[in-house]
N, C-alpha and C positions, 0 to 999 in steps of 0.2 A: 504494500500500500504506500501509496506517496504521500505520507508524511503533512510535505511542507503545501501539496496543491489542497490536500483535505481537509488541514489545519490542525496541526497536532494534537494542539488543548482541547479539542473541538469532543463531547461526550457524544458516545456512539451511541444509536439504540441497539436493544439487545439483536434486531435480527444482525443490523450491520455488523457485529461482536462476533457474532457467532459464525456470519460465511464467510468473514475475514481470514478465520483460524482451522475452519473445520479440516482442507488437507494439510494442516502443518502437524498434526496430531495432539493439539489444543484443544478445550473443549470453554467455551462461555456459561460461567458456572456461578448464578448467586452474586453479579455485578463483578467478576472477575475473569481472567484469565488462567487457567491450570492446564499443565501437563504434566506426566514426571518420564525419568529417565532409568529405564532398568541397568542395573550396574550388579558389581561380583565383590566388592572388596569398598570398606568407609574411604580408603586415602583415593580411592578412585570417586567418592562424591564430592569429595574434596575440591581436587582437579574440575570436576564441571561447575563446583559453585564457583570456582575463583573465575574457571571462564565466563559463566554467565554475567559473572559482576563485572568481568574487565569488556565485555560488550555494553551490557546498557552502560556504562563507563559512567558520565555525572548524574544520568536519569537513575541508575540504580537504588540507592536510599529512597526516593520517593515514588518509584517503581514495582522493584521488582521484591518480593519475598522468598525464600529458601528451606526446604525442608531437608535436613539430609538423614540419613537412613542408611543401614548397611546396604542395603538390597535394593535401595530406592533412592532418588532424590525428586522431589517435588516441587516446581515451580510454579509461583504466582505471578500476575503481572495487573496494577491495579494504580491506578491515579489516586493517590493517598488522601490528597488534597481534599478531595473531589468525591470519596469512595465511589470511584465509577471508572469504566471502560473507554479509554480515548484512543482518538489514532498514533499517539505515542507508545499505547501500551503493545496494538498492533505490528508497529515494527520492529519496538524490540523481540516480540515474540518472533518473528520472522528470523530477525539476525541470530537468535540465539538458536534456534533449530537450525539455520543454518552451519552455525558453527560446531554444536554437537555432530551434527552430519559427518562433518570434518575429520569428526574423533572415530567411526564406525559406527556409533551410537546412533537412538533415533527416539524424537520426542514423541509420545502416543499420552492419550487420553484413556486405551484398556479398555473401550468401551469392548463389552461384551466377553472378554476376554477369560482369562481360568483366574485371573486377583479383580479386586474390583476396581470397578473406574475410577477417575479421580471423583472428588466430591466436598461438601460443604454441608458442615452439620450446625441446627441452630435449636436452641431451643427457645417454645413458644412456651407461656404462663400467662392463662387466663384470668381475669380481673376484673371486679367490676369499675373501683378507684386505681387506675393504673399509679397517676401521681402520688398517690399514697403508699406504693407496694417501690416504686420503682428506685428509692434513694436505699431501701434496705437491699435489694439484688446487688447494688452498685457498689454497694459497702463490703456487703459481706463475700462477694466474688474478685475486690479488687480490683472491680473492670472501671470503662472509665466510656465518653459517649464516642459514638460513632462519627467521623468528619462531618461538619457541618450540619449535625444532629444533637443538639444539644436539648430538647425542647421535654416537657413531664410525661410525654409517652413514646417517647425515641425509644431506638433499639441503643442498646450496651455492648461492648465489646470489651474482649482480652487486650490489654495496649503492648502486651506480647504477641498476638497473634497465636499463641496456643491452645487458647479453650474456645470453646462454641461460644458463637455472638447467642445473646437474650434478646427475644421481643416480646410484647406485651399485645395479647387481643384483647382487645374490647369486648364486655361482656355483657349483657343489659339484664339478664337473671342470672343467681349464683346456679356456676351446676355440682348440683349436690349426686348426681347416680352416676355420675363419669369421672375419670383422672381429669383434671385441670392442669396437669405442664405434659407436654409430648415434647417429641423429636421433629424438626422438620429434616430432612434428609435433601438437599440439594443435588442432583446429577443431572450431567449432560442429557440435553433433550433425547438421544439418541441411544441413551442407556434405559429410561424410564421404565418401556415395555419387560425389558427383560426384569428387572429390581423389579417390579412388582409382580411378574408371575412366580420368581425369584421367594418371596414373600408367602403368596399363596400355597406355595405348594410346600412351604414350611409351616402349614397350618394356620397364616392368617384369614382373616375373611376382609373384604373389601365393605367398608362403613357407607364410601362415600365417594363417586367422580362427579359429580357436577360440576366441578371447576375443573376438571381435566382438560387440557394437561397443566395447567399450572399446580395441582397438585391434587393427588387423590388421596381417601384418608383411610387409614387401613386397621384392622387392630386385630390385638394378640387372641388366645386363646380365652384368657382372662380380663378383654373390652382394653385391655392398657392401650391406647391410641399411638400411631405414627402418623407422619406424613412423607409422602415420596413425591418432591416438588418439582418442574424447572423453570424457565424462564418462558418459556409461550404460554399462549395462554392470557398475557397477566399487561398486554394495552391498555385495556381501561381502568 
């Protein structure tokens, strides 16, 4: 993607995000970019984070994030600023698959794959007083607000980027016969179908697609609720 004719800063919508990166083995996940890189040995994740970071070169810090893992390394690409998807984040994703290339290696998103895809886990906690629950999550979790989210029913994040981001639904009756906090499970569009017969055939029963595909609602043997979400779906 060119960048400078696009206008780097310029926020993508999700479809733009997502057909930007689909052959590069990326996947548009949850207002980010994710891939990871199958590797054999840590001083081998080593080497691709240092590469990744000597490509996005000054975008890096407010770019790019790094998971490294013996067997894995996981990369994000995400306007910090902005928490959102811009054509900066596009190209470094470009340049960096390209330069794994380089290495023999090759960046994939695993959709469908024998491990699972990449993905983004969040949890939801339902509320009737969001403003009133939401300085105790933020306390007792550490987290801190999400960019230019600062407001009594924003979502909350890790400022490590380690733990699941918190959101808050609006509730208008308490519910007293169901769980009140789930999972939302964030995966590539193109994962969805499988993760959820995936689910099924582990004994869940399906609650609820009305909003499908931005997420359908699924739950355990025991009503314990999930959700298995992506990004279409979710214009209006």
């Amino acid at each position: 993607m060119d960048d400078q004719a696009f206008g780097a800063d310029r926020k993508l919508t999700r479809q733009e995000a997502s057909d930007a990166v689909m052959e590069l083995g990326w996947r548009y996940v949850l207002g980010a970019l994710q891939s990871g890189v199958a590797i054999s040995r840590l001083s081998q994740a080593a080497d691709i984070a240092a590469l990744a970071t000597d490509v996005a070169g000054a975008h890096a810090d407010r770019h790019l994030r790094i998971d490294l893992r013996r067997d894995r390394v996981t990369l994000t690409l995400q306007t910090l600023e902005v928490a959102a998807v811009t054509a900066r984040d596009v190209d470094l994703a470009e340049r960096i698959s390209a330069a794994i290339d380089d290495l023999e290696l090759t960046t994939s998103a695993e959709v469908g794959g024998a491990q699972r895809s990449v993905q983004t886990i969040e949890i939801a906690i339902d509320a009737m007083d969001i403003a009133a629950i939401r300085p105790f999550w933020k306390a007792v979790l550490g987290y801190t607000d999400e960019a230019g989210r600062a407001g009594p029913s924003d979502p909350l994040v890790d400022p490590f980027g380690q733990g699941p981001a918190v959101w808050f639904q609006q509730m208008d009756v308490p519910r007293l016969d169901r769980n009140r906090i789930h999972l939302d499970i964030s995966v590539p569009h193109d994962e969805a179908q499988r993760r959820l017969q995936a689910a099924l055939d582990a004994g869940g029963t399906l609650v609820s697609n009305d909003r499908a595909p931005a997420f359908w609602v699924l739950a355990d043997a025991e009503s314990n609720e999930a959700c298995i979400t992506t990004w279409q779906g979710r214009e209006g």
